[in-house]
C-alpha positions in Angstrom: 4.3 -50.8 23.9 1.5 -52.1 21.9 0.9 -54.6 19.3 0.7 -52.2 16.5 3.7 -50.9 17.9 5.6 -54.2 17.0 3.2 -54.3 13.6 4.3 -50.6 13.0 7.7 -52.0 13.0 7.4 -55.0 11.5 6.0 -53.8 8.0 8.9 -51.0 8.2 11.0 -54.3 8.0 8.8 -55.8 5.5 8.4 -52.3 3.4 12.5 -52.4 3.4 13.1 -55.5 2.0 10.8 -54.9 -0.6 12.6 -52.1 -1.6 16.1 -53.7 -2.1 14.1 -56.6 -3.8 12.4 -54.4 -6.2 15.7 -53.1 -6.5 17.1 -56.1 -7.5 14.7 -56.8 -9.9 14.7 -53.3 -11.6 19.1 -53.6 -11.9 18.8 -57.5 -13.3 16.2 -56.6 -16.2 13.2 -57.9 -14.3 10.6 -55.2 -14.6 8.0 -57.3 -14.5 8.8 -58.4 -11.2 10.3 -55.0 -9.8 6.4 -53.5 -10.5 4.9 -56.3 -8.9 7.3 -55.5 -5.9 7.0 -51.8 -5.9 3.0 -51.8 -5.8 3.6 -54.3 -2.9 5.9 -52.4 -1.0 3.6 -49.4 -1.3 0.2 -51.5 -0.1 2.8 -52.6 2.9 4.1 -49.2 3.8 0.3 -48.0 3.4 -0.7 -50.3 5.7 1.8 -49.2 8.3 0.7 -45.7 7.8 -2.9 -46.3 9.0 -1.3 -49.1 11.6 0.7 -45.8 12.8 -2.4 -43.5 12.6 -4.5 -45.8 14.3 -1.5 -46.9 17.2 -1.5 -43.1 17.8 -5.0 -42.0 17.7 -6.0 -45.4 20.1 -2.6 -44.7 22.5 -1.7 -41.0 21.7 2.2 -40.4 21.1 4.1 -42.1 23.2 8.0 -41.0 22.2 9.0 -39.5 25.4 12.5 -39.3 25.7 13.4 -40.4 29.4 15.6 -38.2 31.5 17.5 -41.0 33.1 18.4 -41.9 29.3 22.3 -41.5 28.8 22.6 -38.3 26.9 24.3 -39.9 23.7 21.4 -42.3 23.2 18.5 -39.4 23.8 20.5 -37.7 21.6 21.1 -39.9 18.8 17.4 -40.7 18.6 16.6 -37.0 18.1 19.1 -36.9 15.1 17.3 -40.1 13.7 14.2 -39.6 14.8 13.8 -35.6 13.2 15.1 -36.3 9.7 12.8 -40.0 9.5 9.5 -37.6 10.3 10.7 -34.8 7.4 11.4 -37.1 5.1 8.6 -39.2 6.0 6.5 -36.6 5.0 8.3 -35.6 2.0 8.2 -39.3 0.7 4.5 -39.5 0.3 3.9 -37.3 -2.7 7.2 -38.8 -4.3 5.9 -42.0 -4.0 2.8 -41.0 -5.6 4.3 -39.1 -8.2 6.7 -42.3 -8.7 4.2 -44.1 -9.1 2.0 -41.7 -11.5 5.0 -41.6 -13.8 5.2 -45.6 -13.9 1.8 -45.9 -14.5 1.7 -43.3 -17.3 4.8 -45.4 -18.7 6.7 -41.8 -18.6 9.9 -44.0 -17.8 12.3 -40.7 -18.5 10.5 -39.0 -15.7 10.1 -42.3 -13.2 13.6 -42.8 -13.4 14.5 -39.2 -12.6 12.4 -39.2 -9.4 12.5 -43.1 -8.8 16.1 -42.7 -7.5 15.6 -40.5 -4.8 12.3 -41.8 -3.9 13.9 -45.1 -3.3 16.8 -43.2 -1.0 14.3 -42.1 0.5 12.0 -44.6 1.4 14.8 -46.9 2.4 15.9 -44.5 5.1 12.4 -44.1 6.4 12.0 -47.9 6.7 15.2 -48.4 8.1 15.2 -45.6 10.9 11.6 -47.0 11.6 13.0 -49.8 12.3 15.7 -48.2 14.6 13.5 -45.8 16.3 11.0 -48.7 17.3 13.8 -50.9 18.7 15.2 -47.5 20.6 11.5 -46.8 22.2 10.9 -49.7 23.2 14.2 -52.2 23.8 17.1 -49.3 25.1 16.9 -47.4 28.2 14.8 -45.1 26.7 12.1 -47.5 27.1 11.6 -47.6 30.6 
């Protein structure tokens, strides 16, 4: 484990509870507020992106799955770990494109993509979260 490994994880925490904040704001009239928070959440999660770049180019990929693992839990972190990297990579251009739309004020079209965008993003922060504390703090650690 490295330090950007605990950063990595860290500002999927921090990208997360932007998300339900800006959620908050958005359903209580405050979109003032909710911007503010979305273009924060999206400098954070950028931020972990080259953190994660970086942490991998410096270290190389370390998410082995150890054989003397229990089966369930090398198992379970396959089924979180393949669906966080597709959707990972699907969020980037809906984010963008989220974002565009906001920008644009097209708020017909940012609402139609801002929903599952937001699904999204969530679950990517969250299972970052998970996956980090499964590498490095489970039996598949060591």
């Amino acid at each position: 484990m490295t330090v950007l490994s605990e950063v990595d994880a860290t500002l999927n925490a921090a990208s997360c509870i932007l998300l339900c904040l800006g959620f908050f704001f958005i359903k209580t009239g405050r979109w003032r507020a909710h911007g503010y928070t979305m273009v924060t959440a999206t400098a954070v999660s950028t931020a972990f992106l080259i953190c994660y770049l970086a942490n991998h180019y410096l270290h190389g990929v370390h998410t082995t799955v150890h054989s003397h693992a229990p089966h369930w839990l090398r198992y379970t972190y396959l089924a979180i770990l393949f669906p966080h990297l597709l959707l990972a990579i699907v969020m980037l251009p809906m984010i963008y494109l989220t974002l565009l739309r906001a920008y644009r004020r097209d708020w017909i079209n940012h609402r139609r993509i801002a929903i599952p965008t937001f699904c999204i993003w969530l679950y990517v922060s969250v299972t970052g979260v998970v996956i980090y504390f499964m590498l490095y703090h489970t039996s598949l650690a060591t």
